[in-house]
ChimeraX commands (.cxc) that place a marker at each C-alpha (Angstrom):
marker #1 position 27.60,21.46,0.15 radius 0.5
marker #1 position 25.93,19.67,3.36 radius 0.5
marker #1 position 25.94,15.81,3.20 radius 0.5
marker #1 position 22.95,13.99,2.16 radius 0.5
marker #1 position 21.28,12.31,5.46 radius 0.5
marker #1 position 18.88,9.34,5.14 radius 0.5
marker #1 position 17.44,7.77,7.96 radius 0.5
marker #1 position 16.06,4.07,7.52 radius 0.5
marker #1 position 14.99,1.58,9.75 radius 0.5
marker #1 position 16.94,-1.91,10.07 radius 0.5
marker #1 position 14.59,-4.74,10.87 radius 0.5
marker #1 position 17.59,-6.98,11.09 radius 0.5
marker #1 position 19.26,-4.65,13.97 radius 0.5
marker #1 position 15.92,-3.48,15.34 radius 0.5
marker #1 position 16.66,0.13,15.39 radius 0.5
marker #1 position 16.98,3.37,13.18 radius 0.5
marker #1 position 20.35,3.73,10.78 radius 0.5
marker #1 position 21.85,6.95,9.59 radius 0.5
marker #1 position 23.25,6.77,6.51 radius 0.5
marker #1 position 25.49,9.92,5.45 radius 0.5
marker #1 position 26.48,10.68,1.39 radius 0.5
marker #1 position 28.83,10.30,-0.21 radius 0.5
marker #1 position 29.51,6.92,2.10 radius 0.5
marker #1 position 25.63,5.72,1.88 radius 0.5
marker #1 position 24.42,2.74,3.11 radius 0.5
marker #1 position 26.77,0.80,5.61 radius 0.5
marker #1 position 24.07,-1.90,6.21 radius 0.5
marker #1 position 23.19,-4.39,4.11 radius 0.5
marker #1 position 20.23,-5.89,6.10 radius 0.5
marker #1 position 16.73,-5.58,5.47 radius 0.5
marker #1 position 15.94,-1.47,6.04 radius 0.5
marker #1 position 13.28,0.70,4.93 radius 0.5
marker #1 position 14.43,4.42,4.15 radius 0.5
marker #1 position 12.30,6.53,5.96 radius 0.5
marker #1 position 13.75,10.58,4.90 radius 0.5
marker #1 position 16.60,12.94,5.97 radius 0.5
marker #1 position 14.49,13.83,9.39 radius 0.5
marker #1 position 15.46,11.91,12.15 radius 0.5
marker #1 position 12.15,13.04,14.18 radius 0.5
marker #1 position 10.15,12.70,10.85 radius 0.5
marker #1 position 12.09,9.43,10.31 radius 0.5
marker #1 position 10.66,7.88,13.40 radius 0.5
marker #1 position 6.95,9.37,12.90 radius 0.5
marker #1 position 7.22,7.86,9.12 radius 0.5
marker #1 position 8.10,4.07,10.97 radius 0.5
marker #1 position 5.32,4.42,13.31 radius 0.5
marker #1 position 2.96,5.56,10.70 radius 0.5
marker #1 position 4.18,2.67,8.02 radius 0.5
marker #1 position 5.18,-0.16,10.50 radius 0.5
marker #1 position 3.63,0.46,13.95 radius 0.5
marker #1 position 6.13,-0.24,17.08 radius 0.5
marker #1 position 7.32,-3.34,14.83 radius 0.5
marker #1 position 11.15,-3.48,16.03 radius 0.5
marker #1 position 11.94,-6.81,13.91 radius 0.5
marker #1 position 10.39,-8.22,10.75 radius 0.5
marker #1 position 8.71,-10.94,12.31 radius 0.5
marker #1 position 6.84,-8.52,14.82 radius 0.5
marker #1 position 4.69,-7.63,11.53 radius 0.5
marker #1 position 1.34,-9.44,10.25 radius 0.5
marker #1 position 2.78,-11.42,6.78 radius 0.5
marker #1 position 1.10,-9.35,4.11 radius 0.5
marker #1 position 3.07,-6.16,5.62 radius 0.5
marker #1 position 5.68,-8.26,5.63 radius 0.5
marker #1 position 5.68,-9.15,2.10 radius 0.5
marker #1 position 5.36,-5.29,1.15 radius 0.5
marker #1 position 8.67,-4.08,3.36 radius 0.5
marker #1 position 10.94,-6.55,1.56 radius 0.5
marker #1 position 9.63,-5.63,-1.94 radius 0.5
marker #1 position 10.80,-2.71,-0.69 radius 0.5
marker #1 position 13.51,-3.64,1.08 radius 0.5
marker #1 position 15.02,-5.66,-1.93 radius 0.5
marker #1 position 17.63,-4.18,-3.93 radius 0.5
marker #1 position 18.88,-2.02,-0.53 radius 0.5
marker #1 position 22.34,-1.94,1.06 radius 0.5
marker link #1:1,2 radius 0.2
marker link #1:2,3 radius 0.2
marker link #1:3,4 radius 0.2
marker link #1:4,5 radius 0.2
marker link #1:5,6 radius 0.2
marker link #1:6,7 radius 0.2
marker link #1:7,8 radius 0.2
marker link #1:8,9 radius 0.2
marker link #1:9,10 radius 0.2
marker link #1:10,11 radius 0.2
marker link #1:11,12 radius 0.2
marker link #1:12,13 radius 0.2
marker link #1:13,14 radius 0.2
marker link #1:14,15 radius 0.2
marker link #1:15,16 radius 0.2
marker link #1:16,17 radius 0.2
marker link #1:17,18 radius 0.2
marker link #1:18,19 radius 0.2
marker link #1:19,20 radius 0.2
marker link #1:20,21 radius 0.2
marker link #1:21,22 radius 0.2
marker link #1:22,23 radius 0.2
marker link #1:23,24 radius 0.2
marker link #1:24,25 radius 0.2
marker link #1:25,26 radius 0.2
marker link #1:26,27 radius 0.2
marker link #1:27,28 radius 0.2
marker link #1:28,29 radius 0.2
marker link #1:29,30 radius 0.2
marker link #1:30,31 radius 0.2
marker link #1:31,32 radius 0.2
marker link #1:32,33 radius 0.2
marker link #1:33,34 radius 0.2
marker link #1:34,35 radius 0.2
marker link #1:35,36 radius 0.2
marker link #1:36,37 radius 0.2
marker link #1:37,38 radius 0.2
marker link #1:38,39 radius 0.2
marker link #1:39,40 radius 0.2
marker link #1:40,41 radius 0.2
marker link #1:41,42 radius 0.2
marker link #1:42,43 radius 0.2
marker link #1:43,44 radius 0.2
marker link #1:44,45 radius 0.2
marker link #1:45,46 radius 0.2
marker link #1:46,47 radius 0.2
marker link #1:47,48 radius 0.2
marker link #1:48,49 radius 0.2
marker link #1:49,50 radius 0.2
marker link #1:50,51 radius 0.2
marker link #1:51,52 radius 0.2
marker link #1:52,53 radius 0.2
marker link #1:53,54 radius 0.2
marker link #1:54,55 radius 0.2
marker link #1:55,56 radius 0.2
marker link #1:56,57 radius 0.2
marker link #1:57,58 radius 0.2
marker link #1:58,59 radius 0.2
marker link #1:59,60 radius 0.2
marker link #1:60,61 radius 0.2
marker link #1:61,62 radius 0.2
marker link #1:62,63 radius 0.2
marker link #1:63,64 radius 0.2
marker link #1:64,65 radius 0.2
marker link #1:65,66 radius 0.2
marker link #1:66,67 radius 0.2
marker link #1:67,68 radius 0.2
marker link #1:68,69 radius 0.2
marker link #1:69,70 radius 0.2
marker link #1:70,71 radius 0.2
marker link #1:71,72 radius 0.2
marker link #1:72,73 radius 0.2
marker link #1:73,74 radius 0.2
view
């Protein structure tokens, strides 16, 4: 069986993570999982979050919706 690959994007580190199964998550910043494709990964961040590198690079309400979503991560 192939490893489970999830691709999320750290707005503490300002860049994409990969987490790998059965490890998972290594991070336990602020990051938004984004899929197992790092190329659809990257179009998912642009699409959700812009070219928003760190939290504070986002207007508040979108703010406000990442860590909801964020929370409970890591």
């Amino acid at each position: 069986m192939d490893p489970t690959t999830t691709y999320a994007w750290c707005f503490s580190h300002g860049r994409m993570h990969k987490f790998v199964a059965p490890e998972g998550p290594w991070c336990s910043a602020s990051w938004l999982p984004l899929g197992e494709d790092e190329e659809a990964a990257y179009s998912a961040k642009a699409a959700r979050v812009g070219d928003a590198q760190f939290m504070d690079d986002l207007p508040l309400e979108v703010q406000v919706e990442v860590v909801d979503e964020c929370a409970g991560q890591g």
